[in-house]
C-alpha positions as CSV (number, residue, x, y, z in Angstrom):
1,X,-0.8,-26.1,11.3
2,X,1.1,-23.9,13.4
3,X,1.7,-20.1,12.9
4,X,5.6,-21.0,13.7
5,X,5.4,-24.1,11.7
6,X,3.3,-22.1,8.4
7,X,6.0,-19.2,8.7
8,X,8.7,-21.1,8.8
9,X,7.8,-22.9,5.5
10,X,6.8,-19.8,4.2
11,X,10.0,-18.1,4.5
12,X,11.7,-20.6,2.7
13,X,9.8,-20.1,-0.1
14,X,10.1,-16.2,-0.6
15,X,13.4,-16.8,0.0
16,X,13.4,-18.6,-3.7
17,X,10.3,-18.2,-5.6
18,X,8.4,-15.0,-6.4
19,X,6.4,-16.3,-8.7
20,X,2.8,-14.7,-9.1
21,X,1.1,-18.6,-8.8
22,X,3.6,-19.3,-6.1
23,X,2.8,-16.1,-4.4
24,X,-1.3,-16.6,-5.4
25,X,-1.2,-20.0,-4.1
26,X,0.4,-18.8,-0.5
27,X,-1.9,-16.2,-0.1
28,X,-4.8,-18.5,-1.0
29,X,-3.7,-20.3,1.9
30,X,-2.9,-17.7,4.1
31,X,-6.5,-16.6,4.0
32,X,-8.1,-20.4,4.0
33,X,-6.2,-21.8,6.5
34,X,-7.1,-18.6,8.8
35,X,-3.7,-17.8,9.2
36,X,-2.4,-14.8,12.0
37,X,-1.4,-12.1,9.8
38,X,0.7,-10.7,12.8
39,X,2.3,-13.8,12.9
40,X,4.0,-13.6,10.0
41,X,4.5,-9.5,9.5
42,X,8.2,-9.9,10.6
43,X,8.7,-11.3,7.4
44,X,9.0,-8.1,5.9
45,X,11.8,-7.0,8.0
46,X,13.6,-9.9,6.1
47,X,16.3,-9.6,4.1
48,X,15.8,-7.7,0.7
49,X,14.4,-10.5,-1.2
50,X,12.4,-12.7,1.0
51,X,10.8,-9.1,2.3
52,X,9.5,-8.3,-1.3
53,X,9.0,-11.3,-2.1
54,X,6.0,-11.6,0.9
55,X,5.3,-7.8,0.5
56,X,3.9,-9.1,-3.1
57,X,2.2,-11.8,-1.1
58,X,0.7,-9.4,0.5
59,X,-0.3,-7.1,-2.4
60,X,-2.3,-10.0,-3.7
61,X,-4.1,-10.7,-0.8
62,X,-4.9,-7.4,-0.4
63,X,-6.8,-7.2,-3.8
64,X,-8.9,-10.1,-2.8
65,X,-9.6,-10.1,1.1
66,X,-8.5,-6.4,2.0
67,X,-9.1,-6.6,5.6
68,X,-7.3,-9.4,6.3
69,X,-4.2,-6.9,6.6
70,X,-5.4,-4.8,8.5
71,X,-4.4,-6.2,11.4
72,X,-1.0,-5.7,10.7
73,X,-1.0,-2.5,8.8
74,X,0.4,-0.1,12.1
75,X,3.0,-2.4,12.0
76,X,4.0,-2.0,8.5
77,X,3.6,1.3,8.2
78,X,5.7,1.9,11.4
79,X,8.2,-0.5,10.5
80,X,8.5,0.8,6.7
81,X,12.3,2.9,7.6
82,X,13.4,-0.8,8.2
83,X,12.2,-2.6,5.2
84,X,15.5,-3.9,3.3
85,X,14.5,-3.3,-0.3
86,X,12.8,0.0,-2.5
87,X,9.7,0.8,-3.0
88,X,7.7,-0.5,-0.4
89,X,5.9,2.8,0.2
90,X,4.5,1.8,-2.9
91,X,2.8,-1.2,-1.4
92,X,1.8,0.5,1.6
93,X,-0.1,2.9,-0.8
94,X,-1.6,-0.1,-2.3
95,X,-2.7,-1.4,1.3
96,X,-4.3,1.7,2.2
97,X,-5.8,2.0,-1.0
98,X,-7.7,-1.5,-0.8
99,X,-7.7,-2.4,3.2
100,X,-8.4,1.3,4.3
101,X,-6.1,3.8,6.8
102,X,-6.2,2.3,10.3
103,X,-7.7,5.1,12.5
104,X,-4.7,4.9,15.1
105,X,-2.3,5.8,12.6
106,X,-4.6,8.1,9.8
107,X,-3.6,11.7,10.8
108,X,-0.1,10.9,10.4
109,X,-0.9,8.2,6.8
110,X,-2.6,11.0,5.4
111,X,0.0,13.4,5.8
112,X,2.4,11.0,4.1
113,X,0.5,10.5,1.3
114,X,0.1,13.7,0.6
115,X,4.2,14.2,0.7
116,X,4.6,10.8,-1.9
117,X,2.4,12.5,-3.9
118,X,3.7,15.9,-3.8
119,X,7.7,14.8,-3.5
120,X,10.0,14.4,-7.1
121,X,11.6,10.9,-7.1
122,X,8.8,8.9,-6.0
123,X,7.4,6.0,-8.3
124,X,4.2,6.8,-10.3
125,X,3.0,3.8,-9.0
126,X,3.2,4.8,-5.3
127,X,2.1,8.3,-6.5
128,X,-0.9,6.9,-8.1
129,X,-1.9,4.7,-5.2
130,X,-1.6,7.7,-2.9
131,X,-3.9,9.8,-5.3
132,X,-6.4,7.0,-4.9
133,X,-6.4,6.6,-1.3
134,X,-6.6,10.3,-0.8
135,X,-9.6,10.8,-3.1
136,X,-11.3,7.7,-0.7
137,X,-9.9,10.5,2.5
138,X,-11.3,13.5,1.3
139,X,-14.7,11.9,0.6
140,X,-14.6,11.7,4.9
141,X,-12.5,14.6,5.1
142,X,-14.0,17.5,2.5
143,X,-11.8,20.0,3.9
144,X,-8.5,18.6,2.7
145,X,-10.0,18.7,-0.9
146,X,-8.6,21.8,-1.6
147,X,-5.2,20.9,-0.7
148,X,-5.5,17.6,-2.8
149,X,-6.6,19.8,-5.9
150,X,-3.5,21.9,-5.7
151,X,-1.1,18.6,-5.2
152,X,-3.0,17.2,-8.4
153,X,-2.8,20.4,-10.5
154,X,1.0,20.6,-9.1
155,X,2.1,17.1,-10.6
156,X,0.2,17.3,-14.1
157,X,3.1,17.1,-16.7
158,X,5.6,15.8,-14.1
159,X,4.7,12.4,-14.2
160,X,3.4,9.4,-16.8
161,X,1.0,9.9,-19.6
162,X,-0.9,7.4,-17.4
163,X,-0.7,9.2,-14.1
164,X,-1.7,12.6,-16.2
165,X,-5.0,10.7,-17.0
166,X,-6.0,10.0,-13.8
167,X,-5.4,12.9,-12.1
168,X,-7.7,14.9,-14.8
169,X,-10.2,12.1,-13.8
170,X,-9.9,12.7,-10.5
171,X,-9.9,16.4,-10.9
172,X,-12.9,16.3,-12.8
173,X,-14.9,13.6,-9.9
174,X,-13.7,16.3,-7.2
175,X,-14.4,19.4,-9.0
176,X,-13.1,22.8,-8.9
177,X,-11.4,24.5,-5.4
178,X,-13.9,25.3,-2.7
179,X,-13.1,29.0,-1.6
């Protein structure tokens, strides 16, 4: 099947169905049927609901075959001011997390996550992706361990009970400042 033909049927059903076997059963296909990831990552400028709706997609395939985004994950991340509904810099967090920080883009990824996880009226579930993906940065970048340690410290008590428990995990992996 086409990549025109695949995306076409595709967007008909984000459009309507955002089911997680729907969505499980795309992205099964997606993957088998070898399908172009960059020919379908306009979907996401969609509008609102057929855009989440194939960001979830996304999310799941991400869990099981992370570098099948990857591909496509400049274009997301450059694209994410135009994205019609909230919270997708929650599910870029997620991508980084599992399909790693494209090297084009990582200078300018990492400086981003470091602001979701730092800035008041982000989701704890973007801020908790971020802290992931950053402990997987500093372990290439020691030197920004520091900085992470302060951000950590910063948002203990601002967040979920949740969140609070894994940054004192993560505090405890990293260990103390480095002066």
């Amino acid at each position: 099947m086409s990549v025109l033909k695949f995306k076409s049927e595709l967007k008909e059903v984000l459009k309507i169905n955002g089911s997680s076997p729907i969505l499980m059963a795309w992205g099964n296909r997606v993957v088998n049927e070898a399908i172009d990831i960059q020919g379908l990552q306009d979907l996401i400028l969609e509008e609102r609901k057929t855009a989440m709706h194939f960001s979830w997609l996304l999310g799941g395939i991400c869990m099981f075959q992370p570098t099948y985004l990857r591909p496509s994950l400049v274009y997301f991340f450059e694209k994410r001011q135009e994205v019609k509904f909230v919270n997708f810099d929650r599910s870029l967090a997620k991508f980084f997390f599992h399909a790693g920080i494209p090297s084009e883009i990582e200078g300018t990824v990492i400086d981003v996550l470091f602001s979701w996880l730092d800035m008041a009226g982000i989701s704890v579930s973007t801020k908790n992706y971020a802290l992931q993906c950053l402990v997987k940065v500093v372990e290439n970048y020691p030197d920004l361990k520091n900085e992470l340690v302060l951000i950590i410290e910063n948002q203990l008590g601002k967040n979920t009970n949740s969140f609070d428990k894994l940054a004192k995990t993560i505090l405890l992996k990293l260990g103390p400042m480095e002066i």
